[in-house]
Residue frames relative to the residue before (quaternion, step in Angstrom):
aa qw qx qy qz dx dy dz
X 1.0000 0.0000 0.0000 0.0000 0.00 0.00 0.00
X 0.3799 -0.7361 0.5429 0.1382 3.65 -0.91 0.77
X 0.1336 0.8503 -0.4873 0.1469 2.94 -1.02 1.71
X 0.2184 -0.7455 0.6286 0.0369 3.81 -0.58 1.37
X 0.2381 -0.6099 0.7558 -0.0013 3.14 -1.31 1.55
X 0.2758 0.6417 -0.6968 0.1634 3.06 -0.88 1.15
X 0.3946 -0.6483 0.5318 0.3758 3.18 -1.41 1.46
X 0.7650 -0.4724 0.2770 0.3390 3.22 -2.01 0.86
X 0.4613 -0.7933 0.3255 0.2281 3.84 -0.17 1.47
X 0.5285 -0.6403 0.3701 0.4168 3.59 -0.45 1.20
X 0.6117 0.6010 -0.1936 0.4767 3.78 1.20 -0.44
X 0.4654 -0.7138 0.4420 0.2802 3.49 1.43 -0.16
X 0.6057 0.6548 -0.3522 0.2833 3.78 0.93 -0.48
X 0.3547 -0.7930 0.4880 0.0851 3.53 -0.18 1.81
X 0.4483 -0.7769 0.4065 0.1736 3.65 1.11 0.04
X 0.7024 0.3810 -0.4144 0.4356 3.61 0.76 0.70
X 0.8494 -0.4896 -0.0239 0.1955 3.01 -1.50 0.48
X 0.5142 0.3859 -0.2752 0.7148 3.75 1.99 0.31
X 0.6584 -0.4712 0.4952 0.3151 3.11 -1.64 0.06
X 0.1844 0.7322 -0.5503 0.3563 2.71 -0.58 1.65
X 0.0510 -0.7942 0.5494 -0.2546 3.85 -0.41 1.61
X 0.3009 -0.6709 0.6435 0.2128 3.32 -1.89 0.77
X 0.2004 -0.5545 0.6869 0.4248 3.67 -0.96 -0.05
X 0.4218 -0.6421 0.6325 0.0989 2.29 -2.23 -0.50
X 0.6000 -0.4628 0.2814 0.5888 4.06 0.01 0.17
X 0.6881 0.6538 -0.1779 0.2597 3.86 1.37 -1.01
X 0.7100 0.5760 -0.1547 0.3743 3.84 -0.54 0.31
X 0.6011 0.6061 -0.2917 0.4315 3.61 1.49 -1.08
X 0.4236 -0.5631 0.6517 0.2804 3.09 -1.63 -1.13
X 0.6189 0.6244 -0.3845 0.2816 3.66 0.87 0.29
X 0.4008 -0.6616 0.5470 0.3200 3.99 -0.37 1.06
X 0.8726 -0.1756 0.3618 0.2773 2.62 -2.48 0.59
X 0.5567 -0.0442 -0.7900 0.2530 2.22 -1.20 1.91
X 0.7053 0.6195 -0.0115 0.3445 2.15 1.27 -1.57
X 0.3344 0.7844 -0.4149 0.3175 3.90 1.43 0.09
X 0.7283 -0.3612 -0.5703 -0.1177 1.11 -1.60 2.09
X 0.8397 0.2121 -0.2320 0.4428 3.96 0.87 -0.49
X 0.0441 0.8147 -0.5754 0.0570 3.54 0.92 1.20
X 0.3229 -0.7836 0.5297 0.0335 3.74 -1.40 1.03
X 0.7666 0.4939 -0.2068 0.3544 3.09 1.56 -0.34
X 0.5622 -0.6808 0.4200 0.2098 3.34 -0.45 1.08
X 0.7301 0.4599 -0.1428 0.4848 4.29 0.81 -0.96
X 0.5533 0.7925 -0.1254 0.2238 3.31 1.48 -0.08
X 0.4572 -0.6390 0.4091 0.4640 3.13 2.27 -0.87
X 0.5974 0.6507 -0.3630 0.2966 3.28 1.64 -0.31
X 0.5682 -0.4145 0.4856 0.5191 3.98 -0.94 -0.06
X 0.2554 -0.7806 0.5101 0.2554 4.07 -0.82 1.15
X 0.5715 0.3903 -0.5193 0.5013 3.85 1.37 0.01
X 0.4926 0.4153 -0.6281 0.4363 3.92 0.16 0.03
X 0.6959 0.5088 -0.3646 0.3520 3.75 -0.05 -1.23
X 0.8163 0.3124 -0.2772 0.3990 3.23 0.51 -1.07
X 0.5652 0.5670 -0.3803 0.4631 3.90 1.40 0.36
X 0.5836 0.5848 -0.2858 0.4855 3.13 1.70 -0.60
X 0.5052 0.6533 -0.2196 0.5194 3.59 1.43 -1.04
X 0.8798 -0.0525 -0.1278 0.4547 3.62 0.55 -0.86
X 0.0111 0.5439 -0.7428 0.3903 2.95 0.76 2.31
X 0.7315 0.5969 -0.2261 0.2398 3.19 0.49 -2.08
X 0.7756 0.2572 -0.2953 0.4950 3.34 0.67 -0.97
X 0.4681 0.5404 -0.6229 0.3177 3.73 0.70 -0.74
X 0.5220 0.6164 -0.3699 0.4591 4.35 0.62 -0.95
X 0.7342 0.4738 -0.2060 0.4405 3.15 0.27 -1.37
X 0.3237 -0.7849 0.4654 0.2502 3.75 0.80 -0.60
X 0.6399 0.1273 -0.1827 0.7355 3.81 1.79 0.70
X 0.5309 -0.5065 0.4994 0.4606 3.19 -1.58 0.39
X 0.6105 -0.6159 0.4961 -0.0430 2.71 -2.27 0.80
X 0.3124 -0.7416 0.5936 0.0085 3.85 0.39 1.34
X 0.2124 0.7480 -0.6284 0.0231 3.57 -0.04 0.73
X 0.4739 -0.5154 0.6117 0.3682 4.11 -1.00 1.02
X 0.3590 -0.4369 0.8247 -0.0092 2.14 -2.20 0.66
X 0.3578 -0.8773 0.3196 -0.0142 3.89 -0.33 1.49
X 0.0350 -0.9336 0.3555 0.0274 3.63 1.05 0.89
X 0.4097 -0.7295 0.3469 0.4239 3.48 1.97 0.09
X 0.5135 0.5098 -0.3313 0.6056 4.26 1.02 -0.02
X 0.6924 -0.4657 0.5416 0.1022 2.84 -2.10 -0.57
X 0.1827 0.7852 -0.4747 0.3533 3.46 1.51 0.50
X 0.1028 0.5828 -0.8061 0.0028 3.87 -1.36 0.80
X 0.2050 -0.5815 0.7685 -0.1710 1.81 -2.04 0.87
X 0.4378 -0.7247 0.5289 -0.0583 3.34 -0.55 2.20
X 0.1945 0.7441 -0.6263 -0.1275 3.73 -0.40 0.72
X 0.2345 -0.6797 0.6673 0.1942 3.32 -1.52 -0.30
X 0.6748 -0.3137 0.3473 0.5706 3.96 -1.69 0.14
X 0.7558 0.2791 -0.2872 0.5181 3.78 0.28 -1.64
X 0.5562 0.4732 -0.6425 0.2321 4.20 -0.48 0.17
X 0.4091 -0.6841 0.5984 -0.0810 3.49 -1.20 1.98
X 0.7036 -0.2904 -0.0838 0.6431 3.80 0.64 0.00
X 0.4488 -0.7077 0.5254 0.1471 2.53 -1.86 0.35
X 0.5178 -0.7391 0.2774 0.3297 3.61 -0.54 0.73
X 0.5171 -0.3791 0.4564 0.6169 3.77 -0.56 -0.25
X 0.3427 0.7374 -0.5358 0.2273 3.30 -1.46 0.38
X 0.3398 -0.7119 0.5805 0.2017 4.01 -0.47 1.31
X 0.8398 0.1511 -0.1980 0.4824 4.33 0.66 0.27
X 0.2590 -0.7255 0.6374 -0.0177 2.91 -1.07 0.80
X 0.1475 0.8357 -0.5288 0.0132 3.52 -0.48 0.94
X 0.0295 0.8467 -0.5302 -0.0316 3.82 -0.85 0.80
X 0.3477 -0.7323 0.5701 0.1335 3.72 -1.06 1.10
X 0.6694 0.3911 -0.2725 0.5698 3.97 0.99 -0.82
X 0.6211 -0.5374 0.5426 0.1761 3.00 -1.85 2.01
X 0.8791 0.1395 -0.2408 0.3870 3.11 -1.74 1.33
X 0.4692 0.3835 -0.5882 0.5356 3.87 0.69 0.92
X 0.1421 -0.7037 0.6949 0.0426 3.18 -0.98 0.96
X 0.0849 -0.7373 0.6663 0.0725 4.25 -0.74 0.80
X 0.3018 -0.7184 0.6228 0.0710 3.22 -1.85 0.94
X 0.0340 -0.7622 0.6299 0.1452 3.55 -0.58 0.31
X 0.3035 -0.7326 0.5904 0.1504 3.38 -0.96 1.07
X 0.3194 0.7303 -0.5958 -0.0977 3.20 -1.87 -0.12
X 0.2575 -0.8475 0.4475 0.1231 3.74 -1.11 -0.47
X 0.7252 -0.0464 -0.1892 0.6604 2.93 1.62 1.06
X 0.5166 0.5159 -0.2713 0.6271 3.28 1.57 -0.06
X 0.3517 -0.8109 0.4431 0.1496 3.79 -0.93 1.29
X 0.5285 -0.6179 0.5599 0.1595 3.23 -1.03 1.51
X 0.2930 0.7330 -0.6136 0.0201 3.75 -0.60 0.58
X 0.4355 -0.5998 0.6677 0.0689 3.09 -1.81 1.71
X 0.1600 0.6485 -0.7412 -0.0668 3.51 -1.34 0.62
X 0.2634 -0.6972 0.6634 0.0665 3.47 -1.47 0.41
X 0.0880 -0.8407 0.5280 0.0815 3.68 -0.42 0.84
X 0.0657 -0.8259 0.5479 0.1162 4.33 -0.13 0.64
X 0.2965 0.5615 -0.6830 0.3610 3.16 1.03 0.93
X 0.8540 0.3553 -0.0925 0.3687 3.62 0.66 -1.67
X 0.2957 -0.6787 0.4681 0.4825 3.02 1.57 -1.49
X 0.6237 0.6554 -0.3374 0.2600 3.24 1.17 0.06
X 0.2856 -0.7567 0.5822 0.0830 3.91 -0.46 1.21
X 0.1204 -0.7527 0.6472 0.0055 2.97 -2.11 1.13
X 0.1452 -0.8365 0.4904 0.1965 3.60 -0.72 0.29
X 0.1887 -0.8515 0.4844 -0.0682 4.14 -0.01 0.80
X 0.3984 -0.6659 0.6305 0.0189 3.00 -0.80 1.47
X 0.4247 0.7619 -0.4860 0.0547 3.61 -0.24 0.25
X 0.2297 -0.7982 0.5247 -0.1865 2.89 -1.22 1.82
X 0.6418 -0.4076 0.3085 0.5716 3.64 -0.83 0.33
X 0.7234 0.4060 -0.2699 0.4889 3.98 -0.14 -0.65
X 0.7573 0.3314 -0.4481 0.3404 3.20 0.67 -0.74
X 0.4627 0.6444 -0.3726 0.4815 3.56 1.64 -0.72
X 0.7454 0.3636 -0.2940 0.4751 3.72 -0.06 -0.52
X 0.5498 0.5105 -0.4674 0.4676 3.68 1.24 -0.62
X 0.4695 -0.5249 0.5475 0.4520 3.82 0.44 -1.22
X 0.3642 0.6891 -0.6164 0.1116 4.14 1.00 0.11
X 0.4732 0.4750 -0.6297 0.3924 4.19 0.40 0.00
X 0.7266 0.2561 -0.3843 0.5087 3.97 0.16 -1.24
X 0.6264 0.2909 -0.6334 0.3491 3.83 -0.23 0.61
X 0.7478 0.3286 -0.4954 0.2956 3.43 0.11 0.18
X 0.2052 0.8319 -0.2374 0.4577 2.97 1.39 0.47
X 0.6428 0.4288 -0.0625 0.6317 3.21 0.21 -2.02
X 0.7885 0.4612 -0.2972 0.2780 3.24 0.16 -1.07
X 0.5798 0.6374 -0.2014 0.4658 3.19 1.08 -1.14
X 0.7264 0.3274 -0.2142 0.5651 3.53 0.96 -1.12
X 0.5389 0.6217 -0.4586 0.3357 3.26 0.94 -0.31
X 0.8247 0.2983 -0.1816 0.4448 3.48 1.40 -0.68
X 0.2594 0.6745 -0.4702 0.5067 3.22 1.58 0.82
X 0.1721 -0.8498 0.3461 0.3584 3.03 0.78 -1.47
X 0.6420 -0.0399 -0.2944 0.7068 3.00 1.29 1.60
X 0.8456 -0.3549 0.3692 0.1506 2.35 -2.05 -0.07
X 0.7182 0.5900 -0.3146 0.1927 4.15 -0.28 0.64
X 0.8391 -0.0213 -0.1988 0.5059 3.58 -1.32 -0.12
X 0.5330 -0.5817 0.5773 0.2105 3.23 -1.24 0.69
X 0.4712 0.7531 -0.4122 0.2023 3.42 0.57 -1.03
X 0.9039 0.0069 -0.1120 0.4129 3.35 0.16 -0.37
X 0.1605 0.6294 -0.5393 0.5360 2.91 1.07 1.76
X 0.0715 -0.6725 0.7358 -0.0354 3.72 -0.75 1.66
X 0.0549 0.6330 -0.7669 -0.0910 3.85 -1.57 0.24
X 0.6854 -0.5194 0.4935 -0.1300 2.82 -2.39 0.54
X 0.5424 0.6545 -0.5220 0.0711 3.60 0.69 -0.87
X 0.4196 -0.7212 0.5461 0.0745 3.27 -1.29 1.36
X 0.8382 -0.3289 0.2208 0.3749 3.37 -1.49 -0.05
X 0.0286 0.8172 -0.5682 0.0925 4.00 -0.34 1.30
X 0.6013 -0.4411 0.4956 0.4451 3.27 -1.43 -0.17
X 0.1258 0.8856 -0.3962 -0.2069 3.31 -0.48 0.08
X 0.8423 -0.3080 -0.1146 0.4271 3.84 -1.52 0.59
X 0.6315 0.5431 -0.3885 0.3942 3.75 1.17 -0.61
X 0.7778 0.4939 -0.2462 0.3007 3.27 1.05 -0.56
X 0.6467 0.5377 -0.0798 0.5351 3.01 1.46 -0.88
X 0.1467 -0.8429 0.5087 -0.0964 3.16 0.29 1.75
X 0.0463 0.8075 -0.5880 -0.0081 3.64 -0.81 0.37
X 0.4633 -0.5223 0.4511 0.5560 4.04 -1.07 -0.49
X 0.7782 -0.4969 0.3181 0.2154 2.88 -1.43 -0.14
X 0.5209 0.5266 -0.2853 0.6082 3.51 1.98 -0.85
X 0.6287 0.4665 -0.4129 0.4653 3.60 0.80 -1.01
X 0.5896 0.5642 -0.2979 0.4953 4.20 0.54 -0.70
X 0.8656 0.0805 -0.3213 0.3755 2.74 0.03 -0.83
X 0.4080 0.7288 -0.3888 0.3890 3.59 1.43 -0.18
X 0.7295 0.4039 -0.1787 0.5222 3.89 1.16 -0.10
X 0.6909 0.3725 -0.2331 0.5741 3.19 1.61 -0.62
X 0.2299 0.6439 -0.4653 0.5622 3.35 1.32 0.66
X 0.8741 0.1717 -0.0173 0.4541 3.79 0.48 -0.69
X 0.7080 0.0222 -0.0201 0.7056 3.52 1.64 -0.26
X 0.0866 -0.9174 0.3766 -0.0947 3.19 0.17 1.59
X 0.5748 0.4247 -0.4958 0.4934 3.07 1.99 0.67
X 0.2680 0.7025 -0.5557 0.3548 3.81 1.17 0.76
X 0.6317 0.6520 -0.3526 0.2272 3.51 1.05 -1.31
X 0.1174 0.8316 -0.5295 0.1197 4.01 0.16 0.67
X 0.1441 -0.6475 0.6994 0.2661 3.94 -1.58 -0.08
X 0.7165 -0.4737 0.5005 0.1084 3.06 -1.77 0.15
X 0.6375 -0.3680 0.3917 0.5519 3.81 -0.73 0.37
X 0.9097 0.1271 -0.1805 0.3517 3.33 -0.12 -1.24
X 0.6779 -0.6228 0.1940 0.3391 3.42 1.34 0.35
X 0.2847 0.7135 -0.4631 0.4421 2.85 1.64 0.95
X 0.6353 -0.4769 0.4421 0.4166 3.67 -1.36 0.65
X 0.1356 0.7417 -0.6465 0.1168 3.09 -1.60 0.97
X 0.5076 -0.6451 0.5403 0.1851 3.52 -1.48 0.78
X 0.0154 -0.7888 0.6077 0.0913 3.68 -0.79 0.90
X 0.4114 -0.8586 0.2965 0.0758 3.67 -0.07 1.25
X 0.7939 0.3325 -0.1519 0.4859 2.80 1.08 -1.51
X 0.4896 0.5786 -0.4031 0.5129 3.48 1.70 -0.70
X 0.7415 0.3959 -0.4129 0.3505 4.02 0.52 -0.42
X 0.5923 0.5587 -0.3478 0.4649 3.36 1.37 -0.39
X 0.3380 0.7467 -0.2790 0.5003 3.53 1.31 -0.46
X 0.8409 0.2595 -0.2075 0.4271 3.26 -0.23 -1.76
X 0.7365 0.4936 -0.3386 0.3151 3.51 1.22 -1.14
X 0.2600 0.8305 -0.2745 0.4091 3.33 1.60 0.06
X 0.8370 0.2784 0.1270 0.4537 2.86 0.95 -1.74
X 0.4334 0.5149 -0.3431 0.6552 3.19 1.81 0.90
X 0.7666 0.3379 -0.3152 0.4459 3.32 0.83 -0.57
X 0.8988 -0.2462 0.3183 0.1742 2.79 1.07 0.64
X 0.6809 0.6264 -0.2795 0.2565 3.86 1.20 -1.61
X 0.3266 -0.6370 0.5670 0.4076 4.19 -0.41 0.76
X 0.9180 0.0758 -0.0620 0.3843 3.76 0.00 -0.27
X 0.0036 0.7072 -0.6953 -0.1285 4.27 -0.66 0.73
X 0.0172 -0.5077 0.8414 0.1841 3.30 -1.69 -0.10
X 0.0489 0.6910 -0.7212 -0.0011 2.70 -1.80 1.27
X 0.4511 -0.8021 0.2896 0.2632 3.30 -1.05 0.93
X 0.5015 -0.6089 0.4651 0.4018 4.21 -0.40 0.26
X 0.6435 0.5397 -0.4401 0.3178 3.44 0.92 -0.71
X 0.3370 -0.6665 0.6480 0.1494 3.55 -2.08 0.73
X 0.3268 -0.7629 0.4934 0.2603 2.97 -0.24 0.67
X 0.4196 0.5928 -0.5059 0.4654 4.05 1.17 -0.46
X 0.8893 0.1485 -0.1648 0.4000 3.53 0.02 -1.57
X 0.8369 0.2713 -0.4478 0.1597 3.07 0.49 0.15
X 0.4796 -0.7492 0.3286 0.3173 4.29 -0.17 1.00
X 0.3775 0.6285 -0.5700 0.3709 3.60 1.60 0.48
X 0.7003 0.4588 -0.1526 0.5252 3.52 0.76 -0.62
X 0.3132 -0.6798 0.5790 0.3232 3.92 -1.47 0.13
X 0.0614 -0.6775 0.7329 -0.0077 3.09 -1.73 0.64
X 0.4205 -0.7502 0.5040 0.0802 2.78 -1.45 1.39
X 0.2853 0.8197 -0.0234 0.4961 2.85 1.83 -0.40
X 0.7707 0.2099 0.1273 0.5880 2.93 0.06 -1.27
X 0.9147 0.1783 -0.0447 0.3600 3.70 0.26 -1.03
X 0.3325 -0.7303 0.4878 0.3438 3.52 1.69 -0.30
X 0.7666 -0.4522 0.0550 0.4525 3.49 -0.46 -0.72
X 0.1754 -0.7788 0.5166 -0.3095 2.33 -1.58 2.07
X 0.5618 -0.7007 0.2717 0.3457 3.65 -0.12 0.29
X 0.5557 -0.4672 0.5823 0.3658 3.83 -1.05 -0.16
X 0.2541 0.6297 -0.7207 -0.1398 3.46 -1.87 0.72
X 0.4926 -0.6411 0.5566 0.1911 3.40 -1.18 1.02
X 0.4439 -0.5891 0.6739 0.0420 2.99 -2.33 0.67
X 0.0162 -0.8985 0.4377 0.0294 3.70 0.61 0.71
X 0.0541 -0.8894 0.4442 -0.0938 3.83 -0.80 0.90
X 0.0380 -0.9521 0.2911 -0.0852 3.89 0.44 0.98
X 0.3306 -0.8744 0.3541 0.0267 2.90 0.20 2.08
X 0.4839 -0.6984 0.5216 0.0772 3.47 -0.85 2.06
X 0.1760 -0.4463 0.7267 0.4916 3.93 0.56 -1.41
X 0.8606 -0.2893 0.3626 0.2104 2.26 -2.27 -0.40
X 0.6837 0.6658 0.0065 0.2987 3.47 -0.29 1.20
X 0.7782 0.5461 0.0410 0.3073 1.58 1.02 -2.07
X 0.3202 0.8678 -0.2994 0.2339 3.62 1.23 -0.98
X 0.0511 -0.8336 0.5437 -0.0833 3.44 0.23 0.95
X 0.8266 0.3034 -0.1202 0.4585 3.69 0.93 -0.76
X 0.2959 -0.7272 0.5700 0.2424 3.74 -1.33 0.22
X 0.3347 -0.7428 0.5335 0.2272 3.16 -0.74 1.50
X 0.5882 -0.6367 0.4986 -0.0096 3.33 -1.51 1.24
């Protein structure tokens, strides 16, 4: 399977075949804590900053933005031009040109996949819980669900955007090994060799069971590095988003990299 580490481009460009981009902490309108392009709405943040900050995001994006609403599990959630809210729910998946979905997070890894079997794009919250729940194979399922069946990966591209990652992201040991019990390239240690959780390296591998002709994943940490939030690191702190904009079928204008 073909894969480009690249830390998360100062340009935002997630590298697959539709328009499809990370932010970064840069560019908004939202004060301290929360400074400067927070997306999330549940945060403590001012909701007219958020919602001016929102349509930075999508005005980029070239359609409004469908940003999830994170429920830590495995919940999808199907949008369309006419879907008005959106449920709690760690994926978001759309098949109809010009809905464009965001997946927030802040140490937990935004991942974009794009399928050109169907045209049909997802965005995924995925966190420890969701990773041990199984939310990659729901967006999955889902994805094939609108293929209509089951097969070749091949022209399946994904995304995994800017996370905490295994040095930083210290945990106990029952919790570790309780996740690597089920994704056993999550298992990781810590500078000083304390148990830790490597996320994006477990999303990665599962990536690569299904199967995917191409991942980008990004080098950035989001602990060390302060282009980005961390909760983690900062307590309270804002939301940046993985953004991803569904062509239909077809549609595919670009070559992922």
């Amino acid at each position: 399977m073909p894969r480009h580490d690249r830390s998360a481009v100062r340009d935002g460009d997630a590298g697959l075949p539709v328009t499809a981009f990370f932010t970064t902490r840069a560019g908004g309108v939202s004060l301290a804590p929360y400074q400067s392009l927070n997306v999330a709405d549940h945060v403590g943040d001012d909701a007219v900053a958020v919602e001016r900050n929102r349509g930075i995001v999508s005005e980029r994006a070239g359609a409004p933005v469908r940003f999830l609403n994170a429920a830590h599990g495995i919940a999808v959630g199907h949008v369309t031009a006419q879907t008005r809210t959106l449920p709690l729910a760690d994926v978001l998946v759309a098949s109809e040109a010009g809905v464009a979905l965001g997946a927030i997070a802040a140490d937990c890894a935004p991942v974009l996949i794009h399928d050109g079997a169907s045209g049909a794009v997802a965005a995924v919250h995925c966190g420890r819980e969701g990773l041990y729940r199984g939310v990659i194979d729901a967006a999955m399922a889902a994805i094939f669900d609108l293929r209509g069946g089951w097969s070749d990966g091949a022209l399946l591209t994904a995304s995994i955007g800017p996370s905490i990652c295994g040095r930083c992201y210290e945990v106990p040991v029952e919790m570790r090994e309780r996740v690597a019990s089920r994704h056993p390239a999550a298992r990781a240690s810590t500078r000083q060799g304390t148990a830790a959780l490597d996320i994006p390296r477990a999303i990665e591998s599962r990536l690569a069971e299904f199967g995917f002709g191409d991942v980008v994943r990004s080098t950035s940490c989001t602990f060390e590095d302060e282009s980005y939030f961390s909760h983690r690191r900062d307590g309270v702190t804002g939301r940046h988003a993985g953004v991803i904009v569904c062509e239909g079928p077809g549609g595919s204008t670009r070559i992922a990299r």
